[in-house]
MARPA-342136 format. One record per atom (N, C-alpha, C): atom name; x, y, z. Coordinates in Angstrom, 1 decimal, decimal comma. Layout:
# MARPA-342136
at  X  Y  Z
CA  X  Y  Z
...
END
This chain:
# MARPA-342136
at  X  Y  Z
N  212,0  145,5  78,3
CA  210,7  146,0  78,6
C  209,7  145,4  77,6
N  208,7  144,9  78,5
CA  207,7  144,6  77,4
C  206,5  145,6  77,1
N  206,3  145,3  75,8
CA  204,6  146,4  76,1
C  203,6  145,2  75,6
N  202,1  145,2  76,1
CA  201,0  144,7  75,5
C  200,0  146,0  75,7
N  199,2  145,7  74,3
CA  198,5  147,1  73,9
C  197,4  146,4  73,6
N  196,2  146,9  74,2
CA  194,8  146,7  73,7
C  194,0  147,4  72,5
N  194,0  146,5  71,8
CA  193,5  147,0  70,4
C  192,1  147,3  70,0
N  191,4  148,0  69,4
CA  190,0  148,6  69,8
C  189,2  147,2  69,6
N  189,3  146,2  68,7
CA  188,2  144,7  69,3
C  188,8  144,1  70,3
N  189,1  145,0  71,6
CA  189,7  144,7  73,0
C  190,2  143,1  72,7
N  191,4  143,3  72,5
CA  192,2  142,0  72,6
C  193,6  142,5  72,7
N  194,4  141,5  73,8
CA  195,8  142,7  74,1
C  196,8  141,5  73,2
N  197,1  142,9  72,6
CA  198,6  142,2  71,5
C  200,0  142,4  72,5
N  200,8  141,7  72,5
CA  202,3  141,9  72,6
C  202,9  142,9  71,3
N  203,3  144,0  71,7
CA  203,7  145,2  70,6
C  204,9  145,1  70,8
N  205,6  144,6  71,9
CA  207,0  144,7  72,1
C  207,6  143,7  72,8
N  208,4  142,8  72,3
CA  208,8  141,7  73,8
C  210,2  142,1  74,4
N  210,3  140,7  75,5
CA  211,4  140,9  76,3
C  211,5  139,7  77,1
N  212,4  139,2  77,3
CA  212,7  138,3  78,1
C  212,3  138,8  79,5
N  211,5  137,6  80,5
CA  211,5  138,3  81,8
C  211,7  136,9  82,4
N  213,3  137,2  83,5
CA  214,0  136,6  84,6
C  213,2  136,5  85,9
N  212,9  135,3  86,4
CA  212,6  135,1  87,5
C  213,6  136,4  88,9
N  212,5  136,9  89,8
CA  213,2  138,3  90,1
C  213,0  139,2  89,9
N  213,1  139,1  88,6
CA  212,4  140,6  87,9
C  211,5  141,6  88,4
N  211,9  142,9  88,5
CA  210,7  143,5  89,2
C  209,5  143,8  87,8
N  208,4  143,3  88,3
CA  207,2  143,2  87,2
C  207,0  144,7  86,7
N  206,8  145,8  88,0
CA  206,5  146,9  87,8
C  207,6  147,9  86,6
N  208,6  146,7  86,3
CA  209,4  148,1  85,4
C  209,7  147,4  84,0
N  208,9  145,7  84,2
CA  209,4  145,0  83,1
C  208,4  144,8  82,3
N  206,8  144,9  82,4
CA  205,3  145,2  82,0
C  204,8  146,8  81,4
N  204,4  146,5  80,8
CA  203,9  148,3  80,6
C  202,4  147,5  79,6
N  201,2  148,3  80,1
CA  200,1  148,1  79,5
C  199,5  149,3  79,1
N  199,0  149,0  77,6
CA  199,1  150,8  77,0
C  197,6  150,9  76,8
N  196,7  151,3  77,4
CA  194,9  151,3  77,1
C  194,3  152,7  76,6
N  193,3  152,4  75,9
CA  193,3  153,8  75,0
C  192,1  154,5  76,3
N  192,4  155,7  75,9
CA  191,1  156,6  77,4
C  190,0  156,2  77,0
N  189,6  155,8  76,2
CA  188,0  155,8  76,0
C  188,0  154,0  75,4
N  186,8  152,9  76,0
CA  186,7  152,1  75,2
C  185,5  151,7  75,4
N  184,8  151,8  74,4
CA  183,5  152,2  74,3
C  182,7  153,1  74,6
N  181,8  152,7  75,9
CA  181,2  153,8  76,8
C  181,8  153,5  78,1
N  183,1  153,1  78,2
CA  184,1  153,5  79,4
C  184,9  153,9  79,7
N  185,0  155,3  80,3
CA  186,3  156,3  80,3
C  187,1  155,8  81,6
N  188,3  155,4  80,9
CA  189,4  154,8  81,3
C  189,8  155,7  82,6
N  189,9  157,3  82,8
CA  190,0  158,5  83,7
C  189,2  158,0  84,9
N  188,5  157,3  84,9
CA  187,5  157,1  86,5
C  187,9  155,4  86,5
N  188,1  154,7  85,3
CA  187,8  153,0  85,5
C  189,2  152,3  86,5
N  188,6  151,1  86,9
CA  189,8  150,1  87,3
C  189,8  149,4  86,9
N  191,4  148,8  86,5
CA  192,2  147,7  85,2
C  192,2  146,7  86,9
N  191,5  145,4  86,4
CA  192,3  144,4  86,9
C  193,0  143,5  86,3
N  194,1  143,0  86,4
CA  195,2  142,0  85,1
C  194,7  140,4  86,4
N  194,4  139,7  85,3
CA  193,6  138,1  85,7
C  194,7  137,4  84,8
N  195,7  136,6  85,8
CA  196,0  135,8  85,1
C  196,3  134,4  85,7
N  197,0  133,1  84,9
CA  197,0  132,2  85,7
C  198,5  131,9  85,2
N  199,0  131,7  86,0
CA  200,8  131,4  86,3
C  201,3  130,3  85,5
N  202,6  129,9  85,5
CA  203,2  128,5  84,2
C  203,0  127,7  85,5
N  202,8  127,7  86,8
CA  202,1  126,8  87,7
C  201,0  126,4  88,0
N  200,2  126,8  87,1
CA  198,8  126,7  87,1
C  197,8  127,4  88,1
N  198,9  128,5  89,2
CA  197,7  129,3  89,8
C  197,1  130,4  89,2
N  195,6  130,5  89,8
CA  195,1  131,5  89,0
C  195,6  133,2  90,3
N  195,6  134,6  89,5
CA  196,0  135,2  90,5
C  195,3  137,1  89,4
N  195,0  137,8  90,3
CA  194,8  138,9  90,3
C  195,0  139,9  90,9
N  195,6  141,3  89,7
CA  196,0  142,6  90,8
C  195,5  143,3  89,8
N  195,3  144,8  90,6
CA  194,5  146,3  90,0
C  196,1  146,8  90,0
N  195,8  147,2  88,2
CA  196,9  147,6  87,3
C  196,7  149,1  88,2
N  198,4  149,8  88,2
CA  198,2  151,1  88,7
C  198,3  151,8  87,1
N  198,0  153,2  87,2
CA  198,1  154,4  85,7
C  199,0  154,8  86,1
N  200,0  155,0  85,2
CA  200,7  155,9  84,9
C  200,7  157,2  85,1
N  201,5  158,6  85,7
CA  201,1  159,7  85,6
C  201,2  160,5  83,8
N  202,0  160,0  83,6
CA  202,4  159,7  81,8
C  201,6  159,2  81,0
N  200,9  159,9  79,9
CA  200,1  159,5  78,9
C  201,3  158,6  78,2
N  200,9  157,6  77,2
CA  201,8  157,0  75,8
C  200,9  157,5  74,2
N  201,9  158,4  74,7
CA  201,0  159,3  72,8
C  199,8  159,9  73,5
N  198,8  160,4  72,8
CA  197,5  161,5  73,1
C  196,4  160,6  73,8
N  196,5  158,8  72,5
CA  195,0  158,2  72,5
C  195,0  157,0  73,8
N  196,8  156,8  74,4
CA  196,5  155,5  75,6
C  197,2  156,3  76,8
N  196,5  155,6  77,7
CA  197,2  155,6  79,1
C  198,2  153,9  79,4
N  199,5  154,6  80,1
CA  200,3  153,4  80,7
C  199,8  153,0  81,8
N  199,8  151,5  82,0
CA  199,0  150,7  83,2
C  200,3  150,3  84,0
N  201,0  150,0  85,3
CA  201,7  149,2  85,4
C  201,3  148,3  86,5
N  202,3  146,6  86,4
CA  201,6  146,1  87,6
C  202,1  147,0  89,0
N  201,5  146,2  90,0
CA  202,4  146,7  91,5
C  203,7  146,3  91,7
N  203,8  146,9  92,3
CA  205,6  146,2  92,6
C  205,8  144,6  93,8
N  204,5  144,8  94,0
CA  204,1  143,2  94,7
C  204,3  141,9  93,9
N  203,5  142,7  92,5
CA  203,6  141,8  91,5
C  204,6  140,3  91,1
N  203,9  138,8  91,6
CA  204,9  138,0  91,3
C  204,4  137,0  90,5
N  204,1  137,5  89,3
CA  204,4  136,6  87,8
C  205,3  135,6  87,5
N  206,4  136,1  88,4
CA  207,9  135,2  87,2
C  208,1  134,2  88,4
N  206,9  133,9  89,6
CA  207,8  132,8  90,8
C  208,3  131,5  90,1
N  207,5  131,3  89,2
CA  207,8  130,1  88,4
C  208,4  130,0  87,0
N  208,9  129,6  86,1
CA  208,9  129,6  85,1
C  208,6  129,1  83,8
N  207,7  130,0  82,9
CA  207,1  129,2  81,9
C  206,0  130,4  81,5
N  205,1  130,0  80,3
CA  203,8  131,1  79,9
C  203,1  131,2  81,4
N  202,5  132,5  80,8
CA  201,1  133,3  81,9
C  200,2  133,7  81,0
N  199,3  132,9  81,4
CA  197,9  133,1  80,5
C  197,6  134,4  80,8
N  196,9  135,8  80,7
CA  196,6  137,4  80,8
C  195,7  137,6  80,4
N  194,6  138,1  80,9
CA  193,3  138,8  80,3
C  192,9  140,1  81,4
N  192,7  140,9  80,7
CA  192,1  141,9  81,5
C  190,5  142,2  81,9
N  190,6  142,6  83,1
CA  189,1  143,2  83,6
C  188,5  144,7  83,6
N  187,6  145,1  83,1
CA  187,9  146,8  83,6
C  186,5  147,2  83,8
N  186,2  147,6  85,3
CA  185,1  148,0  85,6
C  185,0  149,5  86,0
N  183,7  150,0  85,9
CA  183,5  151,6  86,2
C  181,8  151,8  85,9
N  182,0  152,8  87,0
CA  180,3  153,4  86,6
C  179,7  153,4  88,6
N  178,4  153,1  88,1
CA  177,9  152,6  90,1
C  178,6  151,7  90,4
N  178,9  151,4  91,4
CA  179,1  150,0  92,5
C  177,8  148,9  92,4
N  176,2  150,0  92,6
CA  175,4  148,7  92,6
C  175,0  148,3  91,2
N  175,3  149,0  89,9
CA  175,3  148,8  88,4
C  176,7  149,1  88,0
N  178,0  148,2  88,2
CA  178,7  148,3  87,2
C  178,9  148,3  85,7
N  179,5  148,7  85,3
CA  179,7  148,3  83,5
C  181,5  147,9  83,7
N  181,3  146,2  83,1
CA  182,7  145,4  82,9
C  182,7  145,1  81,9
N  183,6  145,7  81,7
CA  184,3  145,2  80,0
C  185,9  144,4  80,1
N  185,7  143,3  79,2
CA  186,7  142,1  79,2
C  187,8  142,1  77,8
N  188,9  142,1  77,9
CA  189,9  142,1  76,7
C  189,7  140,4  76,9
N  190,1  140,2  75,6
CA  190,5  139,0  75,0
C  192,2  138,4  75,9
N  192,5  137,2  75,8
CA  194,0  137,0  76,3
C  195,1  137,0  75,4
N  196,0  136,8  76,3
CA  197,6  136,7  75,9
C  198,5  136,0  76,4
END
């Protein structure tokens, strides 16, 4: 299992690694730990999109699901979908996250750093 954790100068660290095999189901081999509040965006209403670009050079994006399970009091668990296919190829995946909430016609988007 891996975890990456968003640190409050929004940048996601690798807290825990793991080898991940082509096949792999993503949804049980990813865990993303985001704290409920980051800044003036409560995490409880927001959507995580994970933006990444593949060791093939495609670029690709999915909306992280929550967890029903808090991790500790201050983060919520993200995971990908089970659609999720990261590992088609083999090699690094560039990762940055998106996370928007508020109006539709005034969002507020806030951007992590990559990994």
């Amino acid at each position: 299992m891996t975890y990456i954790t968003l640190t409050p100068d929004n940048q996601l660290l690798v807290t825990k690694s793991s080898a991940i095999y082509r096949g792999d189901n993503m949804n049980t081999s990813i865990t993303f730990l985001i704290p409920i509040q980051i800044d003036n965006v409560n995490m409880e209403t927001a959507t995580v999109f994970l933006s990444s670009i593949r060791a093939d050079g495609e670029p690709d994006m999915v909306i992280l699901n929550r967890s029903s399970e808090k991790y500790g009091e201050n983060h919520y668990r993200y995971v990908l979908p089970v659609t999720c296919k990261l590992s088609r190829y083999p090699g690094r995946v560039c990762m940055w996250l998106q996370i928007c909430d508020g109006d539709p016609c005034h969002p507020i988007v806030a951007k992590s750093g990559e990994c």
